[in-house]
N, C-alpha and C positions, 0 to 999 in steps of 0.2 A: 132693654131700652138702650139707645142709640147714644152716641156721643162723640161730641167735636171735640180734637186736642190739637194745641200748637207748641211746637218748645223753638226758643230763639238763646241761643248761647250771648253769652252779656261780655264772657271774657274765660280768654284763653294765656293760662300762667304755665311756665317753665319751670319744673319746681328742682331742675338741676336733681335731685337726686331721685331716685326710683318712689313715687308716691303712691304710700296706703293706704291711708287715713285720712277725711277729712269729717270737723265738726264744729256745727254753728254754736254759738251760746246760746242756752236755754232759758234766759231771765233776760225777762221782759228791757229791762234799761238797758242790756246788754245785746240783742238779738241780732244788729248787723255784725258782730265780730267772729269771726273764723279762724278754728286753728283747722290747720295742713300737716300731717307727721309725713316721714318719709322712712325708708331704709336700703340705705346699700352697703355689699359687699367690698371690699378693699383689699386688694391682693399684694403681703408683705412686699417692702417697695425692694426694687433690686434683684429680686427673688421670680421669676416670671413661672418657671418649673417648677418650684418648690410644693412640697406637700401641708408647706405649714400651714395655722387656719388662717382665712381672712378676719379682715377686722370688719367689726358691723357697726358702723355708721350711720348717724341718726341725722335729721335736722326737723326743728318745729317751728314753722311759717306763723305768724299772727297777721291776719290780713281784715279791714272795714267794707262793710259794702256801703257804700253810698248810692240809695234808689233813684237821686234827683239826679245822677250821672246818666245819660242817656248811652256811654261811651266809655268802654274801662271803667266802669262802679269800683271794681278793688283797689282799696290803696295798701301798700306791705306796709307793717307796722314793726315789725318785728323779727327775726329772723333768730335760733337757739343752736347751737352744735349738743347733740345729744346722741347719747346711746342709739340702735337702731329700734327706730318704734312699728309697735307689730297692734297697738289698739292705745286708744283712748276716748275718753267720756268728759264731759263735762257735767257736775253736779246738778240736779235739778230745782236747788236751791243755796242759797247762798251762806256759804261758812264764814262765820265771823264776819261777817258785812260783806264781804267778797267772792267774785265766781270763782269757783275753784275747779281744773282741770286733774283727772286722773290718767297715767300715762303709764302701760305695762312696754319692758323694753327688754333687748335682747341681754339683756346681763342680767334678766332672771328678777325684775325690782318693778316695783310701783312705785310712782312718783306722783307726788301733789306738787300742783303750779297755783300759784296765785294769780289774778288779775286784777292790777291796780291801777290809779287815775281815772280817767273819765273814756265816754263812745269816742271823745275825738283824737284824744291824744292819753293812750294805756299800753301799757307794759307787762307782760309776765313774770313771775320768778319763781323760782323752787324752793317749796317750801318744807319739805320732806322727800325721804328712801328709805323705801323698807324692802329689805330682797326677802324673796317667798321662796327663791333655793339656788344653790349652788348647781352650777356644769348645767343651766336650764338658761328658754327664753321665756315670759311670761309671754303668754299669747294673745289674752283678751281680756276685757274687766266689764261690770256692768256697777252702777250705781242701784240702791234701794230706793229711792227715791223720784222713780218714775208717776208717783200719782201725785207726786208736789204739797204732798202733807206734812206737813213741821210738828216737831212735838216727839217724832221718835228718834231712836236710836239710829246714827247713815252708818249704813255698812257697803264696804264693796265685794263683790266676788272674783277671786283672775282665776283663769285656767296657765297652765303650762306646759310646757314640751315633753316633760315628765309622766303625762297622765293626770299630776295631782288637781283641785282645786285648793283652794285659801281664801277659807272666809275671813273680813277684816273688820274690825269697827273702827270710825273716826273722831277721833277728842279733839272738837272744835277748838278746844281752847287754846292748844297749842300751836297748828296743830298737828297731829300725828297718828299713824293705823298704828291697832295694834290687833295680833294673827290669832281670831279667838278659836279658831279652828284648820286642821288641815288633814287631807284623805287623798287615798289612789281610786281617782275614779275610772280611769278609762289606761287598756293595756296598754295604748298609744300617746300620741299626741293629743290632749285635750284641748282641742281649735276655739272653741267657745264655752262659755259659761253665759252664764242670765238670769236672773231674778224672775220669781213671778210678784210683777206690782202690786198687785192684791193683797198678796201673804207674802211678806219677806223672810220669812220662814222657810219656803218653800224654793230651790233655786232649780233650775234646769243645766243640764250640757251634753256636750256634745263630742266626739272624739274621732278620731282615725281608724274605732275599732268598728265603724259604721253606727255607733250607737249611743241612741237618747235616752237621757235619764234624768231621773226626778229624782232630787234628793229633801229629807226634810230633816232642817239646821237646829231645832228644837232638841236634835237625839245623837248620838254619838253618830256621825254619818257612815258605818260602815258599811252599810245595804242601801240599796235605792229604793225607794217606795217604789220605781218601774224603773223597766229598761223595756223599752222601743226597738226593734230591729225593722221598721218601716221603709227605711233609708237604704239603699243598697250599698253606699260608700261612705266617705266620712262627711260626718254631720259640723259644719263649720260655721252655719250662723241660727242664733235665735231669739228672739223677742216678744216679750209677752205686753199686749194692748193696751195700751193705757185708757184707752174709752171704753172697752169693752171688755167685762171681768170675763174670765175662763177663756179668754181666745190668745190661741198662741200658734206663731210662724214660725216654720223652721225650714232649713235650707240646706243642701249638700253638696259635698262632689256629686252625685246622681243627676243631677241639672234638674232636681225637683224642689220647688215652694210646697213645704204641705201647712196645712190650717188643723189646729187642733182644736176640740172642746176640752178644755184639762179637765174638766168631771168624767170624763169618760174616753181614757186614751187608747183603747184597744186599734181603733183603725182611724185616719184623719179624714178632716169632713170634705176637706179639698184637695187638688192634687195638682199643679199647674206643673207644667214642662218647659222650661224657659232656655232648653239649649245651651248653658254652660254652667260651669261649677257657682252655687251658690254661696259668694264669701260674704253680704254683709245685709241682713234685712234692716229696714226701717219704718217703722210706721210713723203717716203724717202730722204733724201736732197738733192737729184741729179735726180733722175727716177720720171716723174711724172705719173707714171701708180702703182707704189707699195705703196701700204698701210698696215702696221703694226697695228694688232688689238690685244690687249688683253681681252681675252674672260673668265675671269672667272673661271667657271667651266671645260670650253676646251682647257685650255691652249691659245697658243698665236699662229697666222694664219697671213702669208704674201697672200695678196689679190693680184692679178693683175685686175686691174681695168682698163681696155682698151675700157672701152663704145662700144665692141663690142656684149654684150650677154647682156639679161634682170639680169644674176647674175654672180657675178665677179668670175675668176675663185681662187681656192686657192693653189698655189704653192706649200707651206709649212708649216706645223705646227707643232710645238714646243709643244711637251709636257709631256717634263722630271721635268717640275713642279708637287710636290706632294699637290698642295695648291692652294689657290684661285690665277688667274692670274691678277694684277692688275697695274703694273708698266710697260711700256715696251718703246725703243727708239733704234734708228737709232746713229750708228755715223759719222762723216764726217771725220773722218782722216779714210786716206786707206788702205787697208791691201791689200797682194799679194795673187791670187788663188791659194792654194794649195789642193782643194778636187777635182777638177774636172779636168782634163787633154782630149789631144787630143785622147789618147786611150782609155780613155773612152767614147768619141761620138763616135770612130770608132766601140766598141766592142757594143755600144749599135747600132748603125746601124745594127752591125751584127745580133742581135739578133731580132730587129724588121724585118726585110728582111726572118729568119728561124722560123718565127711564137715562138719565145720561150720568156721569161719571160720579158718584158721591166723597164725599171727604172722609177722614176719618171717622171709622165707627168703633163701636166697642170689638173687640173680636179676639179668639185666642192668637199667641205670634204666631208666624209664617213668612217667613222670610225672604218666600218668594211673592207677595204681595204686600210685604207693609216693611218701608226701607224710612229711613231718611232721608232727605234730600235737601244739600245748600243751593236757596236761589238768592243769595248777598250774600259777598263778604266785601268786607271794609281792610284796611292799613290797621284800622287798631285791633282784629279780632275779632269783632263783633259781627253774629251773622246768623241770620234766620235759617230757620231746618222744619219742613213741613212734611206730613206721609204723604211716599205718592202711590200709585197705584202700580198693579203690577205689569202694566204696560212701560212703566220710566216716567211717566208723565205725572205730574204737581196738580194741584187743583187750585188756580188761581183765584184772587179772592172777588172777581167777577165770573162769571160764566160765559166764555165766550160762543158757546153755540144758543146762548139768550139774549146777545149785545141787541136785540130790535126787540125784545119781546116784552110787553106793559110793567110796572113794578108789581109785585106780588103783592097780593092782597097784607092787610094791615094782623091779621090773624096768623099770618106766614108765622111774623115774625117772634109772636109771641109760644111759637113751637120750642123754643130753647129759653133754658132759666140761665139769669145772667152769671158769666161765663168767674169762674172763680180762677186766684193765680196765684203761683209759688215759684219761692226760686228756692232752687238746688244747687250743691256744691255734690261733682264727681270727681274722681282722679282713676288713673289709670297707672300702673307702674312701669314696664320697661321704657316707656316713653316720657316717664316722669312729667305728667300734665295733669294739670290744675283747671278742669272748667268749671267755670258756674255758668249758671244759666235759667229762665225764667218758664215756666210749665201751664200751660191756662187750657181750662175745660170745661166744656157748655152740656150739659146733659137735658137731651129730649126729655118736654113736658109732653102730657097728655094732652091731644086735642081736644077732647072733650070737654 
């Protein structure tokens, strides 16, 4: 089935230091607020030869979207001098009345952030550090707390540089982790860890040694219930669906998305080739078919993943990043369609009907037929990106080899279900850039 996609960038932030990280808040009163982590290198001053190490440098952005902004929506609210950050999460519920951010950073430590005041005028602060190890970086963290249910125990999991994981529990009250377990999972680099939502019991990761594995936190972790050599390189991002029990993504240096059924991991049910290294999956807060992938060297690719094809199709991809793509998130406050309209399923009707140029369809990527393309830009940043074809050519939102031809029948237009919309927050790192930007999609109805 067919589908129309539009992405318009809202705003383009300088986030001054190398950005890797970005994420919206996940509760509801809270949903336009964004944190942006960063990390650079810093080479002893004075010293330009020297062998000594750099210093890793951090900073944490707190930044508002405002949707009635037509123009620059982000306002900064905040700005932190921190360690260098390598991952964070935001809780999916609220501790002790408040959103609470977790932050793994290169001195080897988890950090809890607070966020206080109110959408319009709020502040962060640290409210805990607890370091998981010495001569390490903490790499990645997930919260338990992905299916939004209160009542249990929030644990988080980090991986680190060392191989190890570390699982944590949180005492609200205080509050503070404390490290109820810790193992050598992977010979390497352990790039991710993850929860399976379902069973927090169960946690996944991922390492440099090329390999996934399942660990169950019930038992002294010293064996993995599996390990996966599916992945030809190192396994660097994974996430288990919060709409949909036993489905789980995972992502590599291989430049592959694979879909798992966790009942039965011997082979994955999907296999998508997305052209760069896969550092951070995310699935959407609402649609549990769309997956958000940041791919590196290809920019950033919304996946439909509807377990109907051995490889998921790729709707859209973003890539007016000039830089590595490594940050990328979904938001949950909503924004109103404004790129797709009924005349535009009707005029694209028309033109699939007179064999002439179609718009966006579903389709795997290909690089050489599905680009982005700026037709505005503005003084503030702001500027629409449409696919063109592999000619160079845009599909403007009339058809101009139909400019004399009748309006399409009233039936046209009910060919497409009204057009759904998100906005995303990307970043890219040597170019240290901060886009957000707004994603809308009309998916062919049934004529019949």
């Amino acid at each position: 089935m067919s589908a129309r996609c539009k992405a318009q960038t809202l705003q383009v932030i300088d986030t001054e230091y190398s950005a890797d990280a970005v994420e919206w808040c996940p509760l509801d009163d809270w949903d336009t607020i964004l944190a942006c982590g960063t990390y650079q290198l810093k080479k002893p001053e004075g010293k330009e030869d020297t062998d000594d190490p750099h210093t890793r440098l951090g900073r944490l952005y707190l930044h508002r979207y405002s949707p009635e902004q037509k123009f620059s929506p982000m306002t900064e609210l905040q700005r932190l001098e921190t360690a260098a950050i390598l991952d964070m999460k935001w809780c999916h519920l609220p501790v002790a009345g408040h959103p609470m951010l977790a932050m793994a950073n290169a001195k080897g430590a988890v950090e809890l952030y607070k966020l206080t005041g109110s959408r319009e005028s709020c502040a962060i602060e640290l409210t805990y550090n607890m370091e998981v190890g010495q001569e390490c970086l903490a790499l990645s963290l997930d919260w338990s707390t992905g299916l939004r249910e209160s009542g249990c125990p929030i644990k988080i999991i980090c991986s680190d540089s060392r191989g190890r994981l570390s699982l944590l529990q949180l005492d609200e009250s205080s509050p503070s982790l404390d490290i109820l377990c810790q193992w050598e999972a992977h010979g390497f680099e352990a790039w991710i860890a993850a929860f399976n939502y379902w069973n927090c019991n169960v946690v996944y990761s991922g390492g440099d040694d090329s390999l996934l594995k399942v660990w169950d936190t019930r038992t002294q972790p010293d064996r993995p219930l599996l390990t996966s050599k599916r992945h030809s390189m190192g396994v660097c991002s994974i996430q288990s669906n919060p709409h949909r029990e036993n489905v789980l993504a995972t992502g590599s240096y291989d430049e592959h998305v694979l879909l798992w059924d966790t009942r039965q991991m011997k082979q994955p049910v999907s296999d998508t080739h997305v052209q760069g290294g896969v550092w951070r999956l995310k699935w959407h807060p609402i649609h549990s078919n769309l997956l958000l992938a940041a791919c590196m060297h290809s920019g950033f690719h919304i996946l439909d993943c509807d377990f109907k094809s051995e490889e998921c199709p790729i709707l859209t991809s973003y890539v007016l990043h000039n830089s590595l793509a490594y940050g990328a998130d979904w938001a949950r406050c909503s924004s109103q369609p404004a790129l797709l309209t009924n005349q535009d399923a009707a005029a694209l009707h028309c033109r699939e009907s007179t064999g002439s140029i179609s718009d966006c369809r579903t389709q795997n990527l290909d690089r050489s037929n599905q680009n982005l393309k700026i037709f505005y830009e503005s003084p503030t940043a702001s500027f629409d990106v449409v696919l063109e074809d592999e000619s160079g050519e845009y599909v403007p939102e009339t058809n101009p080899l139909q400019k004399d031809a009748p309006p399409p029948a009233e039936t046209a237009v009910s060919l497409y279900s009204p057009p759904d919309s998100s906005v995303l927050a990307t970043c890219s790192f040597y170019d240290h850039m901060l886009h957000v930007w707004r994603w809308e999609c009309q998916r062919a109805q049934s004529s019949e």
